[in-house]
C-alpha positions as CSV (number, residue, x, y, z in Angstrom):
1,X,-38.8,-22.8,20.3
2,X,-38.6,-26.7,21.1
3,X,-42.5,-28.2,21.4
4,X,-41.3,-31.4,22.3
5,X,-38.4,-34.0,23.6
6,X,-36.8,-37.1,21.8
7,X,-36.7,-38.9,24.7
8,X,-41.3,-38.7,24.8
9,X,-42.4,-41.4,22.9
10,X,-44.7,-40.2,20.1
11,X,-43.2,-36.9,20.0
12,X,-41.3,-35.4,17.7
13,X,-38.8,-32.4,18.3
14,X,-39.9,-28.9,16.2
15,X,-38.6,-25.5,15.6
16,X,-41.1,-22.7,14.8
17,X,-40.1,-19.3,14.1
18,X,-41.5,-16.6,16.3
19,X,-41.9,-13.0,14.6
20,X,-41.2,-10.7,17.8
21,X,-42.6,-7.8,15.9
22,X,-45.6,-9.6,16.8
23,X,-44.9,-10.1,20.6
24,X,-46.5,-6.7,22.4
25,X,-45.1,-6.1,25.9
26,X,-47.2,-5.7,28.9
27,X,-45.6,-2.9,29.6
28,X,-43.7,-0.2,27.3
29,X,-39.7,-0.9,26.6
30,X,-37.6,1.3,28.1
31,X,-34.2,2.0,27.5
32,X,-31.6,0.9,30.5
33,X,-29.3,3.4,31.6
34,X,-26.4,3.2,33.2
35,X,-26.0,5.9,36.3
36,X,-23.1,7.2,38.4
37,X,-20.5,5.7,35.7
38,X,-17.2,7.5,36.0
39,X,-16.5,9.7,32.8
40,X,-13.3,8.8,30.6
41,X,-11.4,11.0,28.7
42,X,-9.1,10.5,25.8
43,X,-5.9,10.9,27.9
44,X,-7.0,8.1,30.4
45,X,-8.3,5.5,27.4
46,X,-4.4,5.9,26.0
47,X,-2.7,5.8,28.9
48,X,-4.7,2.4,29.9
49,X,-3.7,1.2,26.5
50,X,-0.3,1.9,26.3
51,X,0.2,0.6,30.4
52,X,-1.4,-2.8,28.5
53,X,1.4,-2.8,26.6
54,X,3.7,-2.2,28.6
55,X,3.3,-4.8,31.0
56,X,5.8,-7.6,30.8
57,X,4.8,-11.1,29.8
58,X,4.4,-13.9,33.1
59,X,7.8,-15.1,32.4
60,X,9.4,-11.8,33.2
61,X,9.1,-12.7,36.8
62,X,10.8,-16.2,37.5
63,X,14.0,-14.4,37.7
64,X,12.1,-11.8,41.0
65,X,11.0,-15.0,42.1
66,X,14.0,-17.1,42.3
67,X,15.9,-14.1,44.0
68,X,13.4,-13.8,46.5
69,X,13.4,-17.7,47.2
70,X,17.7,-17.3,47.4
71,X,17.2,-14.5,49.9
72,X,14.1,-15.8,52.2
73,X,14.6,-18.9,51.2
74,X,10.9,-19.3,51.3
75,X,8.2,-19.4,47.7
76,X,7.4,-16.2,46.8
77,X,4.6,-14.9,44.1
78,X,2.9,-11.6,42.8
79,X,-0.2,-11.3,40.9
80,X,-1.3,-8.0,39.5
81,X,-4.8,-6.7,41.0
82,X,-5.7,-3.6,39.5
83,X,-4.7,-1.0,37.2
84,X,-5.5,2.6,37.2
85,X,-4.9,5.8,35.6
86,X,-5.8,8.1,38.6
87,X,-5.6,12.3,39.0
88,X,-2.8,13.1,40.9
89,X,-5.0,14.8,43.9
90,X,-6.2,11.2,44.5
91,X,-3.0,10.1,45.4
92,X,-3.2,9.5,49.3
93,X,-6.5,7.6,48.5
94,X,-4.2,5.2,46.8
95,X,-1.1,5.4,48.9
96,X,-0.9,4.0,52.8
97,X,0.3,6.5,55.2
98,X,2.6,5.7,57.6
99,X,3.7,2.7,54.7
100,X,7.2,2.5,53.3
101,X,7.7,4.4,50.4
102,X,10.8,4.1,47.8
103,X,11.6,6.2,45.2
104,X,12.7,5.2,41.8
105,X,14.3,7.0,38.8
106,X,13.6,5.7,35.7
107,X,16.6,5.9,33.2
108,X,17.5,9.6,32.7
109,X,13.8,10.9,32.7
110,X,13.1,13.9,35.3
111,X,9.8,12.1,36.5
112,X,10.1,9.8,39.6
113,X,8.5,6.6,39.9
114,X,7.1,5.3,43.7
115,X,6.9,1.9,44.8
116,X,4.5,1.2,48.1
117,X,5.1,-1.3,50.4
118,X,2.5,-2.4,52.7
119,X,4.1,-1.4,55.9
120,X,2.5,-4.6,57.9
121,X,4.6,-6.8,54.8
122,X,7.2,-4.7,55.1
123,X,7.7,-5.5,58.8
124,X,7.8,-9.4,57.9
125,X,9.9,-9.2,55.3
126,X,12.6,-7.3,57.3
127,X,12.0,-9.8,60.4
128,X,12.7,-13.0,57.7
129,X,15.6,-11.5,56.2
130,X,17.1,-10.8,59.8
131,X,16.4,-14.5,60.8
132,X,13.5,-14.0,62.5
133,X,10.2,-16.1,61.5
134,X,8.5,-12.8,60.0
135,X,6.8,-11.5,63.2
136,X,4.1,-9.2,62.4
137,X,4.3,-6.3,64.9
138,X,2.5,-3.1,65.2
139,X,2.0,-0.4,62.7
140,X,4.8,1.6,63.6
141,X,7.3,3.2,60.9
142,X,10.4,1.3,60.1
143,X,13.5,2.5,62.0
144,X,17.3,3.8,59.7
145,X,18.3,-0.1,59.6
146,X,14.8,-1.6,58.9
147,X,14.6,1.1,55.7
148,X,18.2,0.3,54.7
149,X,17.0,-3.5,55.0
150,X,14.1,-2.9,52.6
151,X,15.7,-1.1,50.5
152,X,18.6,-3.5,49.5
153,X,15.1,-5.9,48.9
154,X,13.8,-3.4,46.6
155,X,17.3,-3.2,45.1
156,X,17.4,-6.9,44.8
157,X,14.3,-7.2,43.3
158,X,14.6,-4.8,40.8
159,X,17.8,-6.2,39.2
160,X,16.1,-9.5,39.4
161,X,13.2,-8.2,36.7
162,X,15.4,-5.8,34.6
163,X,16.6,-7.5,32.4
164,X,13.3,-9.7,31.8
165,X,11.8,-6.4,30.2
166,X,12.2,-4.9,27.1
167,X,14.7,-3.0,26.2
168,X,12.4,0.4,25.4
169,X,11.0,0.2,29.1
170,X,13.0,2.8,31.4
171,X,15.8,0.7,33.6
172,X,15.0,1.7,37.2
173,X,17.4,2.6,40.5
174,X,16.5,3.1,43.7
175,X,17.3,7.1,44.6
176,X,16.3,7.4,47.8
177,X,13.1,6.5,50.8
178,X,10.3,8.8,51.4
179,X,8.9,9.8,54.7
180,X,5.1,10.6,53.4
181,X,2.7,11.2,50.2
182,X,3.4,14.8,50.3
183,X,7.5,13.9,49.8
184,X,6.3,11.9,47.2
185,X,3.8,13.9,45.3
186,X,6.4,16.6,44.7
187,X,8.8,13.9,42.7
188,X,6.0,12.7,40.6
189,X,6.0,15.5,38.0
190,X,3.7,18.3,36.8
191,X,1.1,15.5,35.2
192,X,-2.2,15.4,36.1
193,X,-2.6,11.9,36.1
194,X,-0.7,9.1,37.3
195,X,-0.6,5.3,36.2
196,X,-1.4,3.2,39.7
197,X,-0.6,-0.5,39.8
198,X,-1.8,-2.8,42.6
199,X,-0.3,-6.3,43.1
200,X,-0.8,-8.5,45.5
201,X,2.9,-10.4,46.6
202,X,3.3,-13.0,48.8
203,X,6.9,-14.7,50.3
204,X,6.3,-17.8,52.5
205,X,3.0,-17.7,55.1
206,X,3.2,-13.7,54.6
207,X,1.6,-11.7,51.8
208,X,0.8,-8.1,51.2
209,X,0.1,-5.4,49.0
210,X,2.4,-3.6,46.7
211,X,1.8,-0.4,44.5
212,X,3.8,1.1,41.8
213,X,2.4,4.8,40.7
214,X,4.4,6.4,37.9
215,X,3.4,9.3,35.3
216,X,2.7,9.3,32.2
217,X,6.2,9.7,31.2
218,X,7.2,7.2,31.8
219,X,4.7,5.1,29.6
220,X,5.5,7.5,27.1
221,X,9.1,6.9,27.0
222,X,8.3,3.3,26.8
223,X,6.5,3.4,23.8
224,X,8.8,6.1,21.6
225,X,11.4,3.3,22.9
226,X,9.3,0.2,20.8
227,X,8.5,2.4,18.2
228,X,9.1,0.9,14.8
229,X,9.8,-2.6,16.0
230,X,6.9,-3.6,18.1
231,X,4.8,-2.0,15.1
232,X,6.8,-4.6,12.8
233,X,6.3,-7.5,15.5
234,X,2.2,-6.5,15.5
235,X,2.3,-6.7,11.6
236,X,4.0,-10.1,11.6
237,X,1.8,-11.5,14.3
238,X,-1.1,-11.0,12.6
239,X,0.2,-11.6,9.1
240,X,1.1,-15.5,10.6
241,X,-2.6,-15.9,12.1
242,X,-3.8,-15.4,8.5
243,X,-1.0,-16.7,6.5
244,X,-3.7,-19.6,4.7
245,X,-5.8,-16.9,3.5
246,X,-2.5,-14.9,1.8
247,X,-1.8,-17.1,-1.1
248,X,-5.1,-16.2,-2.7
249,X,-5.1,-12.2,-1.9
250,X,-3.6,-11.1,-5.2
251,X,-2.2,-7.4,-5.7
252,X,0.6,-5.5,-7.7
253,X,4.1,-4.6,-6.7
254,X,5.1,-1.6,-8.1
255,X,8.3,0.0,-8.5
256,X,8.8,4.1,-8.5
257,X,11.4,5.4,-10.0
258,X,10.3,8.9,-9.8
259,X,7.7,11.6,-8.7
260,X,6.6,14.6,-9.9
261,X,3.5,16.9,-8.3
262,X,1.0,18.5,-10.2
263,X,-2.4,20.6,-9.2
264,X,-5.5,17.5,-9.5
265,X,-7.2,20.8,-12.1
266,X,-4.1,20.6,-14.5
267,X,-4.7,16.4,-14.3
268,X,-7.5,16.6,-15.7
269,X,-6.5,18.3,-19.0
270,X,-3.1,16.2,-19.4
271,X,-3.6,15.0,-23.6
272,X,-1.2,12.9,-25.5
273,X,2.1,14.5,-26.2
274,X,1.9,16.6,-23.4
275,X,5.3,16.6,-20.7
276,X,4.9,16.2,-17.5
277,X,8.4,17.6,-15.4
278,X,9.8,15.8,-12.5
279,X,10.8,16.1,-9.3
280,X,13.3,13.5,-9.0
281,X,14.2,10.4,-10.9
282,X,16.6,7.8,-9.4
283,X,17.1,5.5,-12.5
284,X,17.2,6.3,-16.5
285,X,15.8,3.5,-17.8
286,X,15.8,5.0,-21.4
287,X,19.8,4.9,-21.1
288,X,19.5,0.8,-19.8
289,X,21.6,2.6,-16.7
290,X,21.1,0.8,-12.8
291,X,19.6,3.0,-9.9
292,X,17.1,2.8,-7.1
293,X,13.7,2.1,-6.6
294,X,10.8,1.7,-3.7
295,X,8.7,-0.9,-3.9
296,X,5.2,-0.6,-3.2
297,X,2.2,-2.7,-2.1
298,X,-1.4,-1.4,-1.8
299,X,-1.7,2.5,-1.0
300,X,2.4,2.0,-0.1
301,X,2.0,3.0,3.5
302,X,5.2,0.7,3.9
303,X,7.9,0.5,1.2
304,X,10.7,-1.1,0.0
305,X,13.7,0.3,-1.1
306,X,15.5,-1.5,-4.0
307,X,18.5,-1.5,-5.9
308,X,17.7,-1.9,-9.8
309,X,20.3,-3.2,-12.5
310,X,19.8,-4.7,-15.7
311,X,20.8,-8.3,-16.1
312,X,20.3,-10.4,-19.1
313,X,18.3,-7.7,-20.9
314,X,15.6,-7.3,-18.1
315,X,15.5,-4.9,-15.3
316,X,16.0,-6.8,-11.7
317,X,15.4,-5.3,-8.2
318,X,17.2,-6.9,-5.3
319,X,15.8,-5.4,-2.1
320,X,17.8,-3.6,0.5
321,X,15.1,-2.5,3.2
322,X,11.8,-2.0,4.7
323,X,10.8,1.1,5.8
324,X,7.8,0.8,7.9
325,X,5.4,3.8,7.7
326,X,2.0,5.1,8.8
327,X,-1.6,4.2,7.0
328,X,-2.5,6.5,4.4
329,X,-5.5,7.1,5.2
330,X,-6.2,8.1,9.2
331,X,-9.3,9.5,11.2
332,X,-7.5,12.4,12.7
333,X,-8.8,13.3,16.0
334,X,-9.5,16.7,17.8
335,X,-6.9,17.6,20.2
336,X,-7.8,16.1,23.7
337,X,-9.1,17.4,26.3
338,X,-9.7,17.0,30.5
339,X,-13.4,17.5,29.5
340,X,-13.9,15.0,26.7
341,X,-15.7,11.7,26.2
342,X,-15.5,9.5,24.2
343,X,-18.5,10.2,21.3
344,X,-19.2,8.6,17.8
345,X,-18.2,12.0,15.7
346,X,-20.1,10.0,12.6
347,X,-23.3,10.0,14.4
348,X,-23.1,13.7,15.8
349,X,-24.0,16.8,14.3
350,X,-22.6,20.5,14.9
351,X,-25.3,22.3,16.4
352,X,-25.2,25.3,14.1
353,X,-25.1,22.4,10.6
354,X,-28.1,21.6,11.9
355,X,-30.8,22.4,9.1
356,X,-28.7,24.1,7.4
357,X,-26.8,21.7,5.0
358,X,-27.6,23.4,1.8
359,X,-25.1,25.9,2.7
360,X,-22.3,23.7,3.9
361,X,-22.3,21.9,0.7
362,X,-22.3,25.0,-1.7
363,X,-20.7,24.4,-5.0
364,X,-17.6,27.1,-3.9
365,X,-16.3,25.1,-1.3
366,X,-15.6,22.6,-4.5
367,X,-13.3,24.8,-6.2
368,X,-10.9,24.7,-3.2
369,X,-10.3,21.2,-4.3
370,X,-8.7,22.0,-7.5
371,X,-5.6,23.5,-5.7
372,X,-4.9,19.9,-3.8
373,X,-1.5,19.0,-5.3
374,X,-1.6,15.5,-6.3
375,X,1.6,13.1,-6.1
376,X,2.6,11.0,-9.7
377,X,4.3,8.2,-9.2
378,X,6.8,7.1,-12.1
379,X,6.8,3.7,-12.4
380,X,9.7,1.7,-14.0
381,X,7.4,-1.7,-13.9
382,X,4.8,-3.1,-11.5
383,X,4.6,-7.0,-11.0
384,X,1.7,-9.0,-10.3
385,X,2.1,-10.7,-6.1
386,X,0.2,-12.7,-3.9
387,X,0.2,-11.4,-0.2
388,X,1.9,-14.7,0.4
389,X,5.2,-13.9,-1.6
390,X,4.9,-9.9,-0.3
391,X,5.4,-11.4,3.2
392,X,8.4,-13.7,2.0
393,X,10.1,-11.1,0.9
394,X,13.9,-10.3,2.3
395,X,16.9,-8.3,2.3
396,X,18.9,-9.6,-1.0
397,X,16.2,-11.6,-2.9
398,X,16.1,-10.4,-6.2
399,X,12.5,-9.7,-8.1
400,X,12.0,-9.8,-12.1
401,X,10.8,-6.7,-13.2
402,X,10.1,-8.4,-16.7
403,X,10.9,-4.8,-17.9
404,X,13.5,-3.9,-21.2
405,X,15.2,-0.7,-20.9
406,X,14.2,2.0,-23.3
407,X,10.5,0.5,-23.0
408,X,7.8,3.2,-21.8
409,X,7.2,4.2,-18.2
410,X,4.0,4.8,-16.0
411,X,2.2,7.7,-14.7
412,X,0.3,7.0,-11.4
413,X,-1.5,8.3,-8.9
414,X,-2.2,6.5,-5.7
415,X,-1.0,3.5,-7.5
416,X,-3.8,3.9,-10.7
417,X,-2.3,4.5,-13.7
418,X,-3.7,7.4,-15.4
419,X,-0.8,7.5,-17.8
420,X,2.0,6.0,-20.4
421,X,4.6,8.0,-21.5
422,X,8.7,8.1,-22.1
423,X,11.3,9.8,-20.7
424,X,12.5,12.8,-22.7
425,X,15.1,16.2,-21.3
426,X,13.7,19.6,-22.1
427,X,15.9,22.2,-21.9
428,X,17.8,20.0,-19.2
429,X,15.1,19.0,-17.1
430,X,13.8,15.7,-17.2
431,X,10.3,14.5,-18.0
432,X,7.8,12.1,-19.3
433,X,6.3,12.6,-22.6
434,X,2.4,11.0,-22.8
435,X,2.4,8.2,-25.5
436,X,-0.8,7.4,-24.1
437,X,-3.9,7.6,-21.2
438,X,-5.9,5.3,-19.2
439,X,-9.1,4.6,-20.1
């Protein structure tokens, strides 16, 4: 709270800290509530976030612009308005009717995309492209030859932008012009919502508006398209933004060898001596022999998969590939459903929990645990890393395992070591011996 100005001679500027536990309104607080806001459920929020996604960056239409230029010779533009993910029943609130409607097939999917043209725009644009100055005339449908002239624009068009987007996104082709929203509704799909895109397009003095209404397969498809790679591009956009901070995030890189799965009870009562069987093994470091290996970071979510020799007495792994998985540890969500909104589940309560939480955390519900089968990891050596040098790593570089054949191998699980041990055959299985545990 200033008391004062600089620029006051005789007046010095102060700060003084106001407690507002201490202020008491006139009148009561009272929350403010929003009213009449439209209700959101699961399947609209990822829709609208995968429609983010797909949208193509500004540069992916210079090429739609200088086709339209060639073929009007005139400056043309389109900006993006609004988009919406819309029931299906509100489709003629969105579409113009009488308007000229195309519709497009997107790839080999069975749904049907439609692309609005305002029908006042279309008029000019047929008018330019026939020589004329882009008359507007009266809202009257477009004759055979006016629809045949729009729809070699359309054509034009989209083989302008195609090959601008990525290659997951659908390639579209024109299959045919439809007379109303009803012809079009029926090529849309079973969904019950559609994706509704308004843009606002402008060649020479004329402008107008444009929609594009697809389903939700088709943002679907686009996304199982990316998959693993835009994941990987995500990871390595971020990982650049905060490369300063890497060098000093230290962690272990740890090489498996093997698995084996035992019930977290038995664990518990795993002494010295005792031999744990495995799964699989892919290398015998007891013989000195050469093998496989993933390499791990963290919790592991992505690995590594290595080839491991032995070279001047010490193990070596010289990396082949990344495999780029899920986190291991997800909230998992309740099915969706046309009903649902969006809620905070850690702040809500079932109803019939209520008072009674005694019962739901009764001491048999505990035992259930002890039949969770847990994953060990063997591990053939793990390496001390800075996030820095895990995000230089590539195909062929080769990583000392500072690791003798014949020494001892780890038991882990979720990458802690609970165990030491060696590798031993009983009766022609393999296993680990324990030489020793973690404390």
């Amino acid at each position: 709270m200033s008391l004062g100005r600089d620029d006051e001679p005789g007046i010095h500027e102060r700060t003084m800290l106001v407690d507002l536990r201490q202020i008491k309104p006139s009148k009561p607080w009272k929350p403010f509530k929003f009213r009449n806001l439209e209700r959101v459920d699961r399947a609209q929020t990822e829709l609208t976030a995968r429609l983010h996604r797909a949208i193509p960056s500004p540069t992916a239409a210079e090429p739609l612009y200088a086709r339209l230029k060639a073929l009007f010779d005139a400056e043309a533009r389109v900006s993006l308005v609004s988009m919406q993910i819309r029931p299906i029943a509100e489709l003629r609130r969105h579409l113009g009717e009488p308007s000229f409607l195309t519709v497009l097939a997107p790839g080999a999917l069975k749904s049907r995309v439609v692309m609005e043209v305002e029908l006042s725009f279309a008029h000019n644009l047929v008018d330019m492209l026939l020589g004329g100055a882009g008359e507007t005339v009266g809202l009257r449908p477009l004759t055979d030859i006016e629809e045949g002239v729009m729809s070699f624009v359309v054509l034009e068009g989209i083989k302008a932008v195609a090959p601008a987007l990525e290659a997951s996104f659908p390639r579209m082709r024109l299959e045919s012009v439809a007379r109303g929203v009803d012809e079009v509704a029926a090529k849309l799909g079973d969904d019950e919502l559609v994706v509704v895109v308004q843009m606002n397009a402008s060649v020479g003095p004329h402008a107008g508006i444009v929609r594009v209404v697809m389903p939700p397969a088709v943002l679907n498809a686009t996304e199982e398209g990316r998959g693993g790679a835009e994941k990987r591009s995500r990871l390595r956009a971020d990982i650049r933004m905060n490369r300063k901070l890497l060098s000093t995030v230290r962690t272990w890189l740890r090489a498996e060898i093997g698995q084996a799965e035992i019930a977290s009870s038995d664990l518990e009562y795993i002494r010295v001596k005792d031999v744990v069987l495995l799964d699989s093994l892919s290398t015998r470091p007891d013989r000195g022999e050469a093998g496989t290996a993933t390499l791990r970071v963290g919790l592991g979510g992505t690995r590594v998969e290595a080839e491991v020799f032995v070279e001047d007495g010490q193990y070596k792994a010289r990396v082949k590939d990344f495999i780029l998985g899920e986190p291991n540890f997800q909230r998992v969500l309740p099915p969706a459903n046309d009903n649902e909104v969006f809620t905070n589940p850690e702040n809500e309560m079932p109803p019939e929990s209520e008072g009674n939480m005694d019962d739901a955390n009764r001491p048999e519900g505990g035992d259930l645990l002890a039949d969770i089968p847990l994953q060990l990891a063997v591990e053939l050596a793990r390496v001390p890393v800075t996030a820095d040098e895990v995000v230089a790593l590539k195909v062929g570089q080769v990583i000392e395992l500072h690791r003798s054949p014949g020494e001892p191998v780890e038991l882990s699980v979720n990458g802690k070591v609970v165990a030491r041990g060696e590798l031993v055959e009983v009766e022609g299985q393999l296993g680990v011996r324990v030489l020793s545990l973690a404390g």
